[in-house]
C-alpha positions as CSV (number, residue, x, y, z in Angstrom):
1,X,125.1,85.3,103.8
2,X,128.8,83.8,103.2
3,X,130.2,81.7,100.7
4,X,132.6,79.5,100.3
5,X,131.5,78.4,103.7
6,X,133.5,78.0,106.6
7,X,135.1,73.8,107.0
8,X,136.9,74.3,110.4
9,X,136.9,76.3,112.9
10,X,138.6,79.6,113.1
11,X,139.4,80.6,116.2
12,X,140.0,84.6,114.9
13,X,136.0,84.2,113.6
14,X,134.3,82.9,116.5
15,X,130.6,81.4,116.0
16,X,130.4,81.6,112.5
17,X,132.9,79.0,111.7
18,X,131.7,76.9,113.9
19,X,128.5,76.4,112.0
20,X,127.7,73.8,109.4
21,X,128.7,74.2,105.9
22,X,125.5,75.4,104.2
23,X,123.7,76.9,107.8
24,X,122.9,79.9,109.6
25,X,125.5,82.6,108.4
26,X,128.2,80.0,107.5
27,X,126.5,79.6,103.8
28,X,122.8,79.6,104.6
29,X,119.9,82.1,103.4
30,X,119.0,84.1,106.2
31,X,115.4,85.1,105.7
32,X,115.4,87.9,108.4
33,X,116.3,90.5,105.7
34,X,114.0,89.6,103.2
35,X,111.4,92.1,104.5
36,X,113.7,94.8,105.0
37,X,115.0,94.4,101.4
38,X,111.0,94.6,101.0
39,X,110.8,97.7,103.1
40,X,113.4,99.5,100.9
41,X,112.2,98.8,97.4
42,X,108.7,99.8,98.8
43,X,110.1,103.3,100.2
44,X,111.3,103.8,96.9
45,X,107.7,103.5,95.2
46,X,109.6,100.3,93.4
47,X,106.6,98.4,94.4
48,X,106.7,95.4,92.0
49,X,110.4,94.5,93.6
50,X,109.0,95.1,97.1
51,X,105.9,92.1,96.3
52,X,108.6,90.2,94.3
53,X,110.7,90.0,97.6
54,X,108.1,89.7,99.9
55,X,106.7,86.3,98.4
56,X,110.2,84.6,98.3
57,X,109.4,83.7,101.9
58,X,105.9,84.0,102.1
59,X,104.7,80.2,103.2
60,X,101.8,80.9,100.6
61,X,103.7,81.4,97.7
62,X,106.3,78.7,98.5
63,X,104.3,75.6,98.0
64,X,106.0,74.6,95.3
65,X,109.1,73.6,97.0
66,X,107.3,72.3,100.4
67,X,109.1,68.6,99.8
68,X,112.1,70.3,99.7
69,X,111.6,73.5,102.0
70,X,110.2,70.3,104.8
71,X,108.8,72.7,107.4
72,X,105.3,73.8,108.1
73,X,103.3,75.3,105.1
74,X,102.3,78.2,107.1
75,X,105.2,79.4,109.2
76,X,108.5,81.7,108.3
77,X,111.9,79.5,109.1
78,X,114.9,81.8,110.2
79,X,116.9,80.2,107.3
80,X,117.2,78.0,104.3
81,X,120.0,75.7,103.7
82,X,122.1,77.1,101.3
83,X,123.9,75.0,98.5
84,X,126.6,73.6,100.4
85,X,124.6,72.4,103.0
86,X,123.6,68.2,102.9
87,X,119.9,69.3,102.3
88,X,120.0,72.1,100.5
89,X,116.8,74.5,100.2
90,X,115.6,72.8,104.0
91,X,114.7,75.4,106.0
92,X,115.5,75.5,109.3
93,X,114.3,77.4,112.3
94,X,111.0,77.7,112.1
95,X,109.1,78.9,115.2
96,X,112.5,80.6,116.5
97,X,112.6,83.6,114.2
98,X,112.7,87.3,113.9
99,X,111.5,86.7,109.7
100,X,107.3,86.5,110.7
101,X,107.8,89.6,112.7
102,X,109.4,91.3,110.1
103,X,107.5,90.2,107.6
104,X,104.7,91.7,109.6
105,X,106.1,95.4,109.9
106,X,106.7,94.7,106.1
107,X,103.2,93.5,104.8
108,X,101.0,96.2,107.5
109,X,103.0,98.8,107.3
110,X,104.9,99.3,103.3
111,X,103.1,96.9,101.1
112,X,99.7,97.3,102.9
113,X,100.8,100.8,103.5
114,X,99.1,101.7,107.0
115,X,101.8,103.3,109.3
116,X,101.5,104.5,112.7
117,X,103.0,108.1,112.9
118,X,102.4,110.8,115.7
119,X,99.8,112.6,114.0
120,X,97.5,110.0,112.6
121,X,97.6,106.9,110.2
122,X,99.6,107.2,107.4
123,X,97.9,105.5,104.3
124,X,100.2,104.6,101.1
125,X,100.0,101.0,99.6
126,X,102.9,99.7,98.3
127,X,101.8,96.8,95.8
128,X,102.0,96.0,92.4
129,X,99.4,97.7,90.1
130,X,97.2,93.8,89.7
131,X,96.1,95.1,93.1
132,X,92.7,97.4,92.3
133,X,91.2,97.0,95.5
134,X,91.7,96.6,99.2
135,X,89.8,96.5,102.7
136,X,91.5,97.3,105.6
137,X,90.5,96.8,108.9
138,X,93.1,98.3,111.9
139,X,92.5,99.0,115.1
140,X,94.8,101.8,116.7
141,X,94.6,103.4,119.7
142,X,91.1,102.1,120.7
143,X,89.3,103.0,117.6
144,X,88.5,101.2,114.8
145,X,89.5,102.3,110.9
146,X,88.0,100.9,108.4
147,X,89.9,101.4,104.9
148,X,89.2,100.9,101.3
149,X,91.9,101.3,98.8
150,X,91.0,102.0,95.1
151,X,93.1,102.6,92.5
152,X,92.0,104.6,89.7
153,X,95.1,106.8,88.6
154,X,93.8,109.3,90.9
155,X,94.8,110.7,94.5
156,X,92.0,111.5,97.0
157,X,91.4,110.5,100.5
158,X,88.5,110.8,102.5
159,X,87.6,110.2,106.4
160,X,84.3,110.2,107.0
161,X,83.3,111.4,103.9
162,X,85.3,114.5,104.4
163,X,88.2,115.4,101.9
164,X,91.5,115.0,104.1
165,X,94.9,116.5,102.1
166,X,98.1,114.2,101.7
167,X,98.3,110.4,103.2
168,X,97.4,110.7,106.6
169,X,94.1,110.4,108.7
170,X,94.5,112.2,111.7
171,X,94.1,110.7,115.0
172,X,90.7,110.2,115.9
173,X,88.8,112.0,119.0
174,X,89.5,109.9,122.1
175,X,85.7,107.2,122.1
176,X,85.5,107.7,118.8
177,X,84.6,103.7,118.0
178,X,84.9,103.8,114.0
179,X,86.3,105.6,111.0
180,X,86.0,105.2,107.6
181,X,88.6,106.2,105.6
182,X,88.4,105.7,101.8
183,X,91.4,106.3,99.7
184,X,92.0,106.0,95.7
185,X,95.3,106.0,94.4
């Protein structure tokens, strides 16, 4: 977030000079904007970006530098220790971070594409075109919605067998258990 780093204190700065060269804001990554950087390229329809960004924290597609990134392979660390930092690419945090729950709004709700709104789900993936298929499974206000996501250059979407207009599936009847909602894109 800042370089050059910080090397003393400033006074006139507060907490951020008071960091380590190469941590938190003084020099580090922060990871908490990662999926909002996600988020954006996504609501833009720029959807190879969006996956691109996404997987730069993702503990699955980080394996390669596990020696180096030293925290657990399946957990989001608040930041990475930027160059100037004794250990640089460490990252730090883990466990005490707003990055997994972003990450979360980001993969359920742009790249996955199901968003709550006020008048039903709204269905629009977000990923890169390698992505043919999908099956979703969400529950939302007490019933179930069962999804499949095809793409085929074509845009239909059906609940229950029944042509629906646009992106969104309108909320189901209160005890309604299940819906199936089928969408090609």
């Amino acid at each position: 977030m800042l370089a050059p780093v910080y090397s003393t204190y400033r006074i006139e700065l507060g907490e951020i000079s008071s960091y380590p060269r190469g941590y938190k804001e003084n020099g580090g990554i922060f990871c908490h904007n990662h999926p909002w950087i996600s988020i954006a390229n996504a609501e833009i329809n720029n959807n190879d970006e969006a996956f691109n960004v996404y997987k730069r924290t993702c503990p699955a597609y980080t394996e390669e530098y596990s020696e180096i990134h030293r925290t657990e392979p399946y957990v989001y660390c608040q930041m990475v220790a930027g160059p100037e930092a004794p250990n640089p690419g460490e990252g730090k945090n883990s466990w005490l971070t707003g990055t997994a729950a972003w990450t979360f709004v980001d993969v359920s709700q742009h790249l996955l594409g199901v968003q709550p709104t006020f008048d039903g789900l709204k269905i629009e993936p977000h990923l890169p075109p390698n992505f043919g298929e999908l099956h979703i499974e969400r529950t939302w206000r007490g019933t179930r919605y069962i999804i499949d996501v095809t793409r085929t250059g074509e845009q239909s979407l059906t609940v229950d067998g029944q042509p629906v207009s646009g992106t969104v599936v309108p909320t189901a009847a209160t005890g309604t258990e299940e819906v199936h909602v089928a969408l090609t894109i």
